[in-house]
Short mmCIF file of the C-alpha atoms (twelve columns), coordinates in Angstrom:
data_MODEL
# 
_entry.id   MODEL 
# 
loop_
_atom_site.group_PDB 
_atom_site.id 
_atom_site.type_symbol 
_atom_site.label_atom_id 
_atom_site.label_alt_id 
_atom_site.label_comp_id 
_atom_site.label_asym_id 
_atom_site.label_seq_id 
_atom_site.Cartn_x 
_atom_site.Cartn_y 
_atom_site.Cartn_z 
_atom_site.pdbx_PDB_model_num 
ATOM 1   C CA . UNK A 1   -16.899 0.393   -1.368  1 
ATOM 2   C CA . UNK A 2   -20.625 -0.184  0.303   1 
ATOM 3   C CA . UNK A 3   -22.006 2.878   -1.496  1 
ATOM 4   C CA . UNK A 4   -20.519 1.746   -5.036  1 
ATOM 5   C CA . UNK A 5   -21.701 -1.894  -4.586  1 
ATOM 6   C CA . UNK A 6   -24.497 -1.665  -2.680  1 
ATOM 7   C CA . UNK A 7   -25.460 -5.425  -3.336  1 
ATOM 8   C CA . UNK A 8   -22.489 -6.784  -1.359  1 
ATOM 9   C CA . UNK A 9   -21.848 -7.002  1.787   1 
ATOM 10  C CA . UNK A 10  -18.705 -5.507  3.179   1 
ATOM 11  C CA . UNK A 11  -16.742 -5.997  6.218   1 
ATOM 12  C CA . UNK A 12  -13.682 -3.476  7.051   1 
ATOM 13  C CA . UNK A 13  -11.561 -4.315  9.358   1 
ATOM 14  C CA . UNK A 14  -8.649  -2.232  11.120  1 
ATOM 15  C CA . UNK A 15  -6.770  -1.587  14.291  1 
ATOM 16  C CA . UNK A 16  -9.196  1.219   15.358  1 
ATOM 17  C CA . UNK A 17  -12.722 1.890   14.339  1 
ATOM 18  C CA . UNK A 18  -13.125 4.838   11.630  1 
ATOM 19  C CA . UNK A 19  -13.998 8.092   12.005  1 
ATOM 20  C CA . UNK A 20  -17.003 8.330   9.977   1 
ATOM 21  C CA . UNK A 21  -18.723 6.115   13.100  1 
ATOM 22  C CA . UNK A 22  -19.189 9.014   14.665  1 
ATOM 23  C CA . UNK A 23  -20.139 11.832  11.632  1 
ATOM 24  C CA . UNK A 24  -23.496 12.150  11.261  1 
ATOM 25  C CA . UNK A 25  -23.142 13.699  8.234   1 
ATOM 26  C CA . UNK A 26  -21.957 10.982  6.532   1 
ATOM 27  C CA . UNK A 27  -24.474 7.955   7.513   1 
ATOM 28  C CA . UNK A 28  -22.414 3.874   7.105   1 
ATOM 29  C CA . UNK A 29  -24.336 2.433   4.399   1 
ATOM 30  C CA . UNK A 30  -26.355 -0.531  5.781   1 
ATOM 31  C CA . UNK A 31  -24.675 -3.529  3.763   1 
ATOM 32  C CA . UNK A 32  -21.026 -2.653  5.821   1 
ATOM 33  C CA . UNK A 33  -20.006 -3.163  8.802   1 
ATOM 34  C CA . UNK A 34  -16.369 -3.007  11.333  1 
ATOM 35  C CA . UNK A 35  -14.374 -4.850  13.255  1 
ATOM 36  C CA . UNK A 36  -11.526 -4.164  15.715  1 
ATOM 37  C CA . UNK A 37  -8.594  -7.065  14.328  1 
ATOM 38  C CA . UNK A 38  -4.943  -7.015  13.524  1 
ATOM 39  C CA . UNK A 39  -4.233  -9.284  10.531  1 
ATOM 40  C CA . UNK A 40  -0.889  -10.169 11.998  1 
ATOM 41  C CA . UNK A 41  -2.602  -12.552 14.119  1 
ATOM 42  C CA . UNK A 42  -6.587  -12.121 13.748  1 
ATOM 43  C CA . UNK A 43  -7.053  -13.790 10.448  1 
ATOM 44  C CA . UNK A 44  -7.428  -17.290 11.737  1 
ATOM 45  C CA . UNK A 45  -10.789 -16.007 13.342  1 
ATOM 46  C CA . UNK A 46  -12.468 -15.323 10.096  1 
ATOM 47  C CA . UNK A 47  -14.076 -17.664 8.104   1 
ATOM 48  C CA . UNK A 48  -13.407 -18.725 3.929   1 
ATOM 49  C CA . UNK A 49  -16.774 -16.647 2.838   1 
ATOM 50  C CA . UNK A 50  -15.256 -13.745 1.147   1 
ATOM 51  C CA . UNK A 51  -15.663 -13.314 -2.857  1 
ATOM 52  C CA . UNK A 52  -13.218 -10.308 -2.417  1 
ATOM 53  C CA . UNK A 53  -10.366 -9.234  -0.074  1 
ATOM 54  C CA . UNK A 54  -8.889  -5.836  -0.899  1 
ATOM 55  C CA . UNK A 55  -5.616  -4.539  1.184   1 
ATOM 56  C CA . UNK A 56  -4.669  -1.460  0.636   1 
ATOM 57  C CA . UNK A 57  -2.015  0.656   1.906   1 
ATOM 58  C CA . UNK A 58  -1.634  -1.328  5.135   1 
ATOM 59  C CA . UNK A 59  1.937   -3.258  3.812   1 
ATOM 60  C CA . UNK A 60  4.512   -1.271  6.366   1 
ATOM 61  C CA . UNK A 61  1.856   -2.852  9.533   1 
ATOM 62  C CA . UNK A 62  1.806   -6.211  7.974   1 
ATOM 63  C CA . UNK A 63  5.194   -8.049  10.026  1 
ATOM 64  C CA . UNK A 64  5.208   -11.245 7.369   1 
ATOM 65  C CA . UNK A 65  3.357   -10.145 4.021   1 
ATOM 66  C CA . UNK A 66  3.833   -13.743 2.861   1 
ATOM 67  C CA . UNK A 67  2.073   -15.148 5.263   1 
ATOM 68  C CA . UNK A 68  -0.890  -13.115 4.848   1 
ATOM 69  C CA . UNK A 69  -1.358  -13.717 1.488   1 
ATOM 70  C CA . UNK A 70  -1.656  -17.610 2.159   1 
ATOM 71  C CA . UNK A 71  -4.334  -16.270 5.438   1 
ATOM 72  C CA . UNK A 72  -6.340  -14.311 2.818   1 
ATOM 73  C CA . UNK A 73  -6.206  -17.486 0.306   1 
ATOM 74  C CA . UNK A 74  -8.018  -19.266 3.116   1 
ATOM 75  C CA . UNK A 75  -10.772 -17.222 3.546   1 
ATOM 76  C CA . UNK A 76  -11.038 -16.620 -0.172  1 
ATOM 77  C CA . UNK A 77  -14.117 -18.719 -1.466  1 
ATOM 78  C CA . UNK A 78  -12.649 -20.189 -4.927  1 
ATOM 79  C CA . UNK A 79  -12.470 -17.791 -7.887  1 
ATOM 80  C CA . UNK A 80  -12.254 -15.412 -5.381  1 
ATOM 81  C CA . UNK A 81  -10.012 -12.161 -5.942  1 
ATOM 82  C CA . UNK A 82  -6.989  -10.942 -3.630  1 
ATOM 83  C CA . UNK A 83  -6.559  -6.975  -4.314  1 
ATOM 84  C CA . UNK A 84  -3.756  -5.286  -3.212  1 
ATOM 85  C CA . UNK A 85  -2.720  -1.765  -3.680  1 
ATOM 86  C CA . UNK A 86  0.315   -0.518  -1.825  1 
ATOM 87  C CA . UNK A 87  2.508   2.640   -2.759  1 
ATOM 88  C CA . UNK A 88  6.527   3.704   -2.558  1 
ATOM 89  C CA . UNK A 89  7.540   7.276   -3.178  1 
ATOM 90  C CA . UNK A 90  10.405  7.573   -5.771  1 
ATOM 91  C CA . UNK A 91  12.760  9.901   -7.301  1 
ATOM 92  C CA . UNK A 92  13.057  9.946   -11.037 1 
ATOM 93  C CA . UNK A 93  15.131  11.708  -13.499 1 
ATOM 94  C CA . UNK A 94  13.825  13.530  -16.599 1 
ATOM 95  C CA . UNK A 95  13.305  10.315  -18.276 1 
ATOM 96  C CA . UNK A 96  11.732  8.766   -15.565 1 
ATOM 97  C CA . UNK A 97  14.300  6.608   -14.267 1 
ATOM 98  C CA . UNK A 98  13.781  5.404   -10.898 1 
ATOM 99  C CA . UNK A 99  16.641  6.639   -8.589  1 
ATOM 100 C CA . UNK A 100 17.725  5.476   -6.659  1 
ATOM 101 C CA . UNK A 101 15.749  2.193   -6.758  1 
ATOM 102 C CA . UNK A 102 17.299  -0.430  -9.383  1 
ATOM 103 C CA . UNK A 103 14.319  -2.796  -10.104 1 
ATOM 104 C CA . UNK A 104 10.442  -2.454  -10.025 1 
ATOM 105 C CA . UNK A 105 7.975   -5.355  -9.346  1 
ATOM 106 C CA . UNK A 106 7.392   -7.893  -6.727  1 
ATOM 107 C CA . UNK A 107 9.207   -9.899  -5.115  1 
ATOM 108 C CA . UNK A 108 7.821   -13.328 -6.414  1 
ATOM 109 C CA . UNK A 109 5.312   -13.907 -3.290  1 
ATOM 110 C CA . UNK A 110 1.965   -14.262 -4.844  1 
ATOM 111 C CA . UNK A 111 3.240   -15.469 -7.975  1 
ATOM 112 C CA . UNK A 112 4.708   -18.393 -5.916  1 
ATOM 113 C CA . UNK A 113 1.992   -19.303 -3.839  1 
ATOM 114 C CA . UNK A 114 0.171   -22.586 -4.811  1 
ATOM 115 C CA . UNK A 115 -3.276  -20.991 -4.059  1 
ATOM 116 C CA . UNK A 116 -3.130  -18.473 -6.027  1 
ATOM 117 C CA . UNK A 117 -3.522  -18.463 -10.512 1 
ATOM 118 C CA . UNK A 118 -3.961  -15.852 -12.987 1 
ATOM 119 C CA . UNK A 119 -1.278  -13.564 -10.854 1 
ATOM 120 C CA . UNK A 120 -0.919  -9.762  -12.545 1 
ATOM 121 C CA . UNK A 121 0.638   -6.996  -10.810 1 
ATOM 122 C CA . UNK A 122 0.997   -3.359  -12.082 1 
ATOM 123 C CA . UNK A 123 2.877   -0.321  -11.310 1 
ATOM 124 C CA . UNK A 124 2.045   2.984   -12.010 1 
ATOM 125 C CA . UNK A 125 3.862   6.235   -11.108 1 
ATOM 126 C CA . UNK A 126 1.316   9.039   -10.254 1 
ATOM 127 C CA . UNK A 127 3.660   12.777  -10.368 1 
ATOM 128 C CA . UNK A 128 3.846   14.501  -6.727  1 
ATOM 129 C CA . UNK A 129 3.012   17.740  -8.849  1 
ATOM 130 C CA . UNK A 130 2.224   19.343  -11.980 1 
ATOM 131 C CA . UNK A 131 5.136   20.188  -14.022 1 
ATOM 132 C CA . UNK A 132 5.098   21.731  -17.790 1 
ATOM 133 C CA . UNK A 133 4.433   19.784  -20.765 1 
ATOM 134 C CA . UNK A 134 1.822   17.809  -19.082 1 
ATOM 135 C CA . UNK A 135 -1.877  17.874  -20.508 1 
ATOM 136 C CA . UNK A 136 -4.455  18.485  -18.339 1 
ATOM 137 C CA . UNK A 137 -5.451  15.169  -17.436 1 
ATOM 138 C CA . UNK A 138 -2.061  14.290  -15.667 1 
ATOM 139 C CA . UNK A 139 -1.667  17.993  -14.249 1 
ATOM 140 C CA . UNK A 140 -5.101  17.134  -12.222 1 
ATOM 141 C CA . UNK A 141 -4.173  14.247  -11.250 1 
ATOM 142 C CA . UNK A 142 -0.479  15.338  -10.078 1 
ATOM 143 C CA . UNK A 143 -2.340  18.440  -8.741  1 
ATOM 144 C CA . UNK A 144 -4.609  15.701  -6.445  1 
ATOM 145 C CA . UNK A 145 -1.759  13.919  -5.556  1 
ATOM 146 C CA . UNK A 146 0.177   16.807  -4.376  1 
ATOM 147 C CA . UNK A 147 -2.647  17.698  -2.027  1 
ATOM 148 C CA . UNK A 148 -3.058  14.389  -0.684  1 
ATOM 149 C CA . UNK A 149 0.506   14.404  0.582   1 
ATOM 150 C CA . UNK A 150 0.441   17.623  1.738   1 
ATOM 151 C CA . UNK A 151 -2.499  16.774  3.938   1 
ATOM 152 C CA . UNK A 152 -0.875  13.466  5.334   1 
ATOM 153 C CA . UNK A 153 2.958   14.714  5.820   1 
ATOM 154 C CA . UNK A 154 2.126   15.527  9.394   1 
ATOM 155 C CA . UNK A 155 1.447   11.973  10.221  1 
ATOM 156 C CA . UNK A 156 4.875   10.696  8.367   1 
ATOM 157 C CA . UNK A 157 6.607   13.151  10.710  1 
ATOM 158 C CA . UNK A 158 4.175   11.804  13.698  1 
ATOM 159 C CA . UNK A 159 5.832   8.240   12.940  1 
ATOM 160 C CA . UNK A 160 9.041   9.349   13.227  1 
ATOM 161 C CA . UNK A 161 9.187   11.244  16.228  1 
ATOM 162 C CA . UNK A 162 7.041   8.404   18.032  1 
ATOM 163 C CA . UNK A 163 9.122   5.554   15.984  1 
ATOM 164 C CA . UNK A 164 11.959  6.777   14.447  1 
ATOM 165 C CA . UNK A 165 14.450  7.308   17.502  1 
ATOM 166 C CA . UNK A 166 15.267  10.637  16.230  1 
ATOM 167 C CA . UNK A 167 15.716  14.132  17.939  1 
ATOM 168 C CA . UNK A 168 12.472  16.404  17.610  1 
ATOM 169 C CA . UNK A 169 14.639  18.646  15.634  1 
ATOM 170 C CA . UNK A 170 16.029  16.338  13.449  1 
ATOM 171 C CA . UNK A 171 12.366  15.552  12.820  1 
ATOM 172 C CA . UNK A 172 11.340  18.999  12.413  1 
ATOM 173 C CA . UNK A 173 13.964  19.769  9.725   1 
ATOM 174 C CA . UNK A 174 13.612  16.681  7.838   1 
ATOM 175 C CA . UNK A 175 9.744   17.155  7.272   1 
ATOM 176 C CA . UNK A 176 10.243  20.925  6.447   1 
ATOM 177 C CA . UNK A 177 12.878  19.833  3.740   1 
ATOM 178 C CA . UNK A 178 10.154  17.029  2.635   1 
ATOM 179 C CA . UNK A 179 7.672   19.558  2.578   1 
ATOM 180 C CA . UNK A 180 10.073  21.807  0.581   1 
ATOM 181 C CA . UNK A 181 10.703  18.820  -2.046  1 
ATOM 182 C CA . UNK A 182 6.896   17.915  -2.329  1 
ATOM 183 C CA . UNK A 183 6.026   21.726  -3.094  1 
ATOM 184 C CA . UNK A 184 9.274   23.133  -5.001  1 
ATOM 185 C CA . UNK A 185 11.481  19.766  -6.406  1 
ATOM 186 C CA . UNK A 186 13.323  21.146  -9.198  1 
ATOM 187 C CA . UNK A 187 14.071  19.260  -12.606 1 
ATOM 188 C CA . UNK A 188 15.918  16.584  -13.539 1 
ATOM 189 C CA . UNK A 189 14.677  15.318  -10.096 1 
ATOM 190 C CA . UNK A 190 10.883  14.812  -9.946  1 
ATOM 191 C CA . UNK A 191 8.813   13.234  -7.276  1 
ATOM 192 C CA . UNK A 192 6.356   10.354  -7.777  1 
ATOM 193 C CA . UNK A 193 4.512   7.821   -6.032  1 
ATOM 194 C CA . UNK A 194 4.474   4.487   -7.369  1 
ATOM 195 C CA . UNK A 195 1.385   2.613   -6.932  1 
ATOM 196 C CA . UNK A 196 1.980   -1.461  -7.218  1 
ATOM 197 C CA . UNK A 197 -1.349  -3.141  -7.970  1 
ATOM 198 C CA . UNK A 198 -1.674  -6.471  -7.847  1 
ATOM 199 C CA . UNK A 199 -4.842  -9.183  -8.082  1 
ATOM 200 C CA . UNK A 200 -4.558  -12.825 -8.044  1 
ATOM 201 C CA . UNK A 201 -7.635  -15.546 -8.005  1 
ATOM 202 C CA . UNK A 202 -7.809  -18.424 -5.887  1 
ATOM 203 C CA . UNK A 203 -8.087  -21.570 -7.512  1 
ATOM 204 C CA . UNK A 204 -10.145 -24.378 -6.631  1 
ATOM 205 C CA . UNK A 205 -7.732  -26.359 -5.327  1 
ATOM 206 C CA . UNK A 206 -7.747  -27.219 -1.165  1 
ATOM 207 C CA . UNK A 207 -6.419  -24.284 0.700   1 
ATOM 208 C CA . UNK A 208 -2.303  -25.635 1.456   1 
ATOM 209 C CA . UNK A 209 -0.664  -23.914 4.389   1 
ATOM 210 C CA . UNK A 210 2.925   -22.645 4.137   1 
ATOM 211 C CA . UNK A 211 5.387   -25.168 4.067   1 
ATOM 212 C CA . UNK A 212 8.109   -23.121 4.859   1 
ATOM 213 C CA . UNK A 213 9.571   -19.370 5.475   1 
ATOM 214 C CA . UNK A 214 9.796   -17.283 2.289   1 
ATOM 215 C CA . UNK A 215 13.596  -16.924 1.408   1 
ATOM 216 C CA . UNK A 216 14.980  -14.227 -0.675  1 
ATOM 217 C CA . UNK A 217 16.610  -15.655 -3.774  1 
ATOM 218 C CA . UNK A 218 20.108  -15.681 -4.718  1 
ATOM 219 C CA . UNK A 219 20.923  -12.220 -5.251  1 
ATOM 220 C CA . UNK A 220 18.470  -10.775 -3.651  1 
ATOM 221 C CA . UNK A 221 18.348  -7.116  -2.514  1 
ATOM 222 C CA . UNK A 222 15.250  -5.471  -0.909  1 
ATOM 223 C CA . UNK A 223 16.507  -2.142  -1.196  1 
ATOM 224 C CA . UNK A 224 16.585  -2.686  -4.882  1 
ATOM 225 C CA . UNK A 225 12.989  -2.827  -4.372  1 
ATOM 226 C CA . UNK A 226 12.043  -0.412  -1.588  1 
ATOM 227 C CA . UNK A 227 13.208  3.041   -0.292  1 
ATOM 228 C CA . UNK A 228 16.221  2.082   1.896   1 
ATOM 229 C CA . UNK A 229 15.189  3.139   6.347   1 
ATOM 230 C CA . UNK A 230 16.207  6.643   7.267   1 
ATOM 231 C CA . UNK A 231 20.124  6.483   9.028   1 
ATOM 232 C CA . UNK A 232 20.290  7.559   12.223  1 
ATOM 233 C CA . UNK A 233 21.605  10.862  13.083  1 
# 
């Protein structure tokens, strides 16, 4: 992000510094910089100077994703722009029906937040793999998808055998049946990820705290939302 817009200043913050600290190869731009914070409970400590807050991929470490959308709204100047990418993989038939998930979208969070206008979110399902009848466009891009999961399966099975209460072999067999999905998933059954995008502006309004807990309306199912947790053996 400090390479592309190299006339603002960006701060990235994370549990652990990154990697590239310590590659020479790849110098850290000198309008960036890092810091060591967990949003959970480190956001009070920043100030409202930011024109732009972009999270991405971090929802499964976040414990109360409501809450930190009201945290980022205070240290949003106003007009400023809340980013958020996050991603879910999916099964879909040949007509790209989502199974075994019921409903796409949000869950009403942002759009219910009084510090917050101008609310759009958008979902996108990128293929695990190339498959025929796609052009070439979409066969490179499920082609670089592919390859990105295949690089970061090891750390999904990682989580589990560290998180997951599961037996190592347990573990073992359900990342080489993954893996076997991911490489070889037949027809009508086709892997995706789908990438939820949202951005929302803060309005000029006073920053208002939360009044109260986020409750799931009537009806409400997560797991018509998200994957449903592994069982346990």
């Amino acid at each position: 992000m400090a390479e592309t817009f190299p006339d603002a200043e960006v701060l990235g913050i994370d549990l652990h510094l990154p990697s590239v600290l310590g590659d020479p190869a790849r110098p850290v731009p000198s309008n960036s910089s890092f810091k060591i914070a967990d949003v959970n409970c480190d956001m009070r400590n920043l100030d409202a100077v930011f024109d732009l807050i972009h999270q991405r991929c971090v929802e499964p470490g976040i414990n109360d994703e409501d809450l930190f959308f009201y945290d980022a709204a205070r240290i949003l100047r106003p007009n400023g722009v809340l980013l958020t990418v996050g991603v879910n993989p999916q099964l879909v038939d040949a007509k790209k029906r989502i199974l075994p998930i019921q409903k796409p979208g949000d869950v009403g969070m942002l759009e219910r937040n009084p510090n917050y206008s101008h609310v759009q979110i958008e979902e996108v399902l990128v293929p695990l793999g190339p498959w025929p009848g796609m052009d070439e466009t979409e066969k490179k891009l499920a082609e670089t998808m592919q390859r990105n999961m295949l690089r970061i399966w090891s750390a999904f099975t990682a989580i589990l055998q560290r998180d997951g209460g599961f037996s190592e072999e347990f573990v073992r067999n359900l990342s080489k049946g993954g893996l076997k999905e991911i490489q070889e998933l037949p027809p009508p059954a086709r892997g995706y990820w789908k990438w939820v995008l949202a951005t929302a502006v803060r309005n000029g309004d006073p920053w208002t705290t939360r009044k109260e807990l986020w409750r799931e309306p009537a009806g409400f199912d997560i797991y018509e939302f998200v994957v449903r947790p592994l069982p346990k053996e």
